[in-house]
Structures are given as C-alpha cells and as structure tokens.
N, C-alpha and C positions, 0 to 999 in steps of 0.2 A: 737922421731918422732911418729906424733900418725896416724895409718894409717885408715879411717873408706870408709866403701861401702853401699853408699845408696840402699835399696830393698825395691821392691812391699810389700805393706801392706798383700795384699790375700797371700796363701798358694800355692805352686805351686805342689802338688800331682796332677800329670796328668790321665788321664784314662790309664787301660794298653796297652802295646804294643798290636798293633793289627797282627795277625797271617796274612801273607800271602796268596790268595785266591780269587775264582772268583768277581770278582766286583758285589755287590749288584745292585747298578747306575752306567751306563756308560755316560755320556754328549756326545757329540762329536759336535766340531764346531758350536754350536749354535748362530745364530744371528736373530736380531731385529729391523727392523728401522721402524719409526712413521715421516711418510713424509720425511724430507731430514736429518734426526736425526738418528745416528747411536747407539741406543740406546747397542745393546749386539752386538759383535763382533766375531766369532769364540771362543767361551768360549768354553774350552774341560775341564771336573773334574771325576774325580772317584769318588765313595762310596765305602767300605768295610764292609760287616757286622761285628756292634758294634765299628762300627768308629764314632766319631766327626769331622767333618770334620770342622774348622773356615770360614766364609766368611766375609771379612772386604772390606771396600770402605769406598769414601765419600758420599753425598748424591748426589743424581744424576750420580752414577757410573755404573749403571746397575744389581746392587746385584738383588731388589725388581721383574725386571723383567723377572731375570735370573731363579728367584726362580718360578713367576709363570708359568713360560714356563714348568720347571719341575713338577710343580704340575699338568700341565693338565690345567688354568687357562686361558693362551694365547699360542697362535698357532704361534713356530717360523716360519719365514722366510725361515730357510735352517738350517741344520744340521740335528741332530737324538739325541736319548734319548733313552736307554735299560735298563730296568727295569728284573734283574733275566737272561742279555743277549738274551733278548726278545725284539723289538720296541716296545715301550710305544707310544697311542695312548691315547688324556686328554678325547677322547669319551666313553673308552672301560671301564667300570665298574668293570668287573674283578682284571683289576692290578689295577686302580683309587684306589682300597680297598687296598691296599699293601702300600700307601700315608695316610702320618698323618699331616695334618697344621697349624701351632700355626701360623696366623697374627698379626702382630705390632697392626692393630687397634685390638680393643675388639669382637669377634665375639660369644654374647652372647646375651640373652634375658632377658633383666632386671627388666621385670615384671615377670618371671619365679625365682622358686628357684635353686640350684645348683644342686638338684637332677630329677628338672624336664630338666631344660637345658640336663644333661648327659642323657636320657632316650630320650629328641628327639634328637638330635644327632645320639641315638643309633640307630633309629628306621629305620634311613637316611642312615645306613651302613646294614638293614635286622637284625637288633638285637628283640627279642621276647619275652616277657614269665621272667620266670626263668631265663635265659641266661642275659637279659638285666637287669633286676634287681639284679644280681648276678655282674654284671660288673658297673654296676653305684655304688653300694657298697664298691666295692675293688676300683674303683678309687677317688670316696669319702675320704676314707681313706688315698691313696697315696697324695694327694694334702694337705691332712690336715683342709677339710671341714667337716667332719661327722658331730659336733657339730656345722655346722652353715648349714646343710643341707638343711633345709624346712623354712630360710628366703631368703625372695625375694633379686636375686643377685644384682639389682638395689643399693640396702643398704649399700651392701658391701666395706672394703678397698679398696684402689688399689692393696693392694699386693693379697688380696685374690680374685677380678674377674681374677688378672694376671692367678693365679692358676688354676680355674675356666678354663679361658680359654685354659692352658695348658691341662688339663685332658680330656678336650672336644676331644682334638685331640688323644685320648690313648685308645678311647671309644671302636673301634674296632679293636687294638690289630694290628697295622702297622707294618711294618718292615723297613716303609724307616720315616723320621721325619724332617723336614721341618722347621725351627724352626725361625723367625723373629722378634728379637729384642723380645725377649719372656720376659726379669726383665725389660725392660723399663721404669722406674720411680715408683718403687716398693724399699719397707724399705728392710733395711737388713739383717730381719731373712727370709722374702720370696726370696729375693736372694738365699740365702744358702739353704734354701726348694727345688727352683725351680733346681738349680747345682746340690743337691743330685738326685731328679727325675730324673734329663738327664742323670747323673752317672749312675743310675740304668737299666735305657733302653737301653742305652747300653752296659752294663753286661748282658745284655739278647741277645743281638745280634744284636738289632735294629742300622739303620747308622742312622744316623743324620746328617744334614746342620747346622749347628747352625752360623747366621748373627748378631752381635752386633756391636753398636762401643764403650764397656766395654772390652778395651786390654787386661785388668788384668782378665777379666775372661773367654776370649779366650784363655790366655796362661795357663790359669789354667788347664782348662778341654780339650783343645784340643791338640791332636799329630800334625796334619797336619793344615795348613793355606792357604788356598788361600785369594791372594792379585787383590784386580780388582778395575779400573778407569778407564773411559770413554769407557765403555763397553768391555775391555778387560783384558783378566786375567795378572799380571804383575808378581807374583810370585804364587810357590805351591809347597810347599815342608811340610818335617817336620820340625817344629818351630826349636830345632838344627841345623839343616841346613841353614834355611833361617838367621840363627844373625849371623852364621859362620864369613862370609865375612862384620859383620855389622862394623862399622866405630865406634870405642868408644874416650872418653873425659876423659884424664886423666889430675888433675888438681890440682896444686904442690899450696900452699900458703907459700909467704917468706914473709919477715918481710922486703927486702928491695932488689934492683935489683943490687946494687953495679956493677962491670962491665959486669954484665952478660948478657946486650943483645945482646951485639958482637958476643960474646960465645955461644948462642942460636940460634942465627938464621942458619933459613934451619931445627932446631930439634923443637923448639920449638915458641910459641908468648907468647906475656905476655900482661896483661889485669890487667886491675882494682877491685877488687874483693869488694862482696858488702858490707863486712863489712873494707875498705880503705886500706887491705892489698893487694900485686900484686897478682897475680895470672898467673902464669906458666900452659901453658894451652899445654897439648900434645894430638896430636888427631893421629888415625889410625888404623886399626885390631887389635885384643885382641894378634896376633901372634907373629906382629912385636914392641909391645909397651915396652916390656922388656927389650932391648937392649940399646933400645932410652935414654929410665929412668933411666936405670945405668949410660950411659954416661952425660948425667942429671947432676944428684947427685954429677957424679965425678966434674963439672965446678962450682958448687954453693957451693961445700965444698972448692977448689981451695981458689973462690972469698969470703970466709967466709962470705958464704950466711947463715942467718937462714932458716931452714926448719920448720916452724909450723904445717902443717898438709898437707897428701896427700887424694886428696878424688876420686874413681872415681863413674863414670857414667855407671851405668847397663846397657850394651845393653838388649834391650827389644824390644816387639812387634810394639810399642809406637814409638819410634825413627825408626826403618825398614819400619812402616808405613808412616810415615814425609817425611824418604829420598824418598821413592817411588812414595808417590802423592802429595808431595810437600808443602809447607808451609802456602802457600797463603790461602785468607779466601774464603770458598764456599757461592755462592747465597743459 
C-alpha cells in the first residue's frame, strides 16, 4: 500500500518564536465606512516587536484600508491605534517616523536612479549629509541594487523597482513595517531576496504587517495570521492554531467498490477519481481521522477490496482561507 502526502513547494522555516512583551502596535476596534459601505469593521490586532504579523482577505475585504488607517493615510471613523502604547495621531511627525510603507502600487520616481530615489526619500524623513548617504549605501546593498545604482529605475525589472520600492521604505530605520503585496508579480529570485529582507528586519526587531494573497509565503514567514472579509477580522491566531480545527481530505483509491458502499456509509463517500479508479473520500479534523481509517481498512479488506494508494490532503492556509470566505468568485 503505497501511502504519499502531497506539500507546499516553498520551505516552511518560519521566523522565530516571538518572546512575549509589550505590544509595539495596538489596533483597537477600528472601523470605516464610505457612504453606506461598511468598509473595516471593529478590526482589533497586535504587533510584537520582530513579529510578522500575516494579513490575508479577498479583494475588497478591508485589508488596504485597514492598513492605511494604520499608517496615518485615512482617518478612522471610531476606534484607536497605539503606537509604543501611545495614541498614534497620522498628523504627528514624531511617531509617523517610527512607520515604514511598502504600497502594492510602485511608489517610486522613474526618471530618478535608485540612489537618487533612496536619498529623496531620505531627505522626507530629515536624513543629511553623511548620514543619508551612509544609509542609501547600506540599503543599496540590502536590496541588491549597488550594481544598478546610478540607472534610471524607469529601466529597471519588475523584481528590481519591487526591491527599490521595498528599501525606499527601510530608508529611515522604522520599527513598525507596513508591507502590501510587496513580491506582487516579481520572478523568483526577487521573491526569495525580498523574504530574506523581511527575515532580517525582523531579527532586528522591527513588527511587520505583511498583506499577500501568496499563502505559501505567509505560511512560510509568518507565526501569527489574521484572517479578514467584509471588513472584519474572521480569525487571528498562530498559523498552528488556526489549522488545528481545519477540516482535512483523506483519500483512499480502490481498484473496485465491491460491497462496500453499505459498509461506508455515515464513515465515508466514494467518488470518481480522475484517473477512472473510486475514490474513498474521508473528510474531518486531523484528530478524529484515524479511527475512521482503521475501521476503513477493516471493511475493504473484509469485502476484498484492493487498496492502491492512500493520498492525503495538507491542511494549509489555502484551504482555512476557502473555508472562511468562501468559494465563490470575487468582482
């Protein structure tokens, strides 16, 4: 009996446990509406320094303007936002500087080169002198631009303005990091570039929001997940937690059903399988499937059933995200 478990392509070394401690960001209740549109809802999240923190939704779920509220961008409606256990105000200059924001769209000057972008940038956070040229250098390098420093970023790949744009935001040295669909249609060595960077910042201490709808590399990089649709938060835990109770597919392939569907049902269904063999399909928490599957096994050896392969189905962030906001296709 040959037993195989399909898995995620990526690597799943996660960042490390984060230590316990005051909340860098505190959210509390925040909501949003645009005329009779209930855009964010009481969204309440934490930050930890040197956490990543996942934010996943559909489009239209409220992530985008979840984030700008945090950034200081738009002005909620009601709730509060503590920045170091301080109210955060998006006027106040002071903690604004303590915010780093990588946008979905490109927020770069494309008739500038990469070293003049990071130098205004810097100039926009008080950076000077030595200091600022000191810091467009090191982030040069962290991005993996040095050698394409002084052409115009106009020119540039998409992996490399991605980059570009990532560093812009590192320029003066944040502790909180913002981060929106940051690999968004970028090749796959600038993926792996850009994951090592967020790895790094926060091994330094920095939190991060990090927003994708790239599961595999929210489950990669991130401990904790928030889940949000239709402006309100649906789950928020740490990724272990949140598949704990996920619903998996376990899925027996026989060579023939003989009398076994009498004898299945209530445990099992049986389906068509795509290459013309049945297919014994068991569904239910990773906790109780064990039980089911022995007694399984005992009915189809009974009814000298062949067993050709059992396969299952990974719960993932992928499938928790499905069950949660559902199937159907978004406008």
């Amino acid at each position: 009996m040959l037993v195989r478990t399909r898995r995620t392509r990526m690597e799943t070394t996660r960042a490390p446990t984060v230590v316990s401690r005051a909340a860098l960001l505190d959210v509390r209740q925040l909501s949003k509406k645009f005329g009779k549109h209930h855009a964010v809802v009481d969204v309440s999240l934490t930050l930890q320094p040197g956490e990543v923190l996942g934010l996943l939704g559909p489009n239209g779920a409220g992530k985008s303007t979840s984030m700008m509220m945090i950034s200081g961008l738009l002005k909620p409606d009601a709730g509060e936002i503590l920045i170091d256990g301080r109210p955060y105000d998006g006027r106040d200059a002071e903690t604004k500087r303590k915010l780093g924001v990588v946008p979905q769209d490109l927020a770069i000057y494309p008739d500038l080169n990469a070293f003049e972008n990071l130098q205004f940038f810097g100039r926009l956070y008080g950076l000077r002198g030595s200091e600022l040229k000191r810091r467009a250098d090191d982030i040069l390098e962290r991005i993996g631009l040095t050698d394409s420093a002084f052409r115009a970023s106009g020119n540039y790949s998409g992996g490399m303005k991605r980059r570009l744009n990532f560093g812009i935001a590192l320029m003066h040295e944040p502790s909180i990091l913002i981060l929106d669909e940051p690999t968004v249609g970028v090749d796959p060595q600038s993926r792996s570039h850009l994951l090592d960077c967020v790895r790094d910042q926060a091994r330094s201490g920095v939190g991060i929001i990090y927003a994708s709808h790239y599961m595999e590399e929210v489950q990669t990089i991130c401990e904790r997940v928030a889940i949000v649709d239709h402006g309100k938060v649906l789950a928020c835990d740490a990724i272990p937690k949140l598949l704990e109770g996920l619903a998996s597919d376990l899925l027996i392939y026989v060579d023939g059903e003989g009398d076994v569907r009498g004898r299945l049902a209530g445990l099992a269904r049986i389906e068509m399988g795509g290459d013309g063999n049945n297919v014994i399909v068991l569904s239910g928490t990773c906790g109780d499937l064990g039980e089911r599957l022995r007694s399984i096994l005992h009915h189809l050896m009974a009814a000298r059933v062949n067993v050709l392969r059992i396969e299952t189905q990974q719960t993932n962030l992928e499938r928790l995200f499905l069950q949660l906001t559902g199937y159907g296709l978004r406008d």
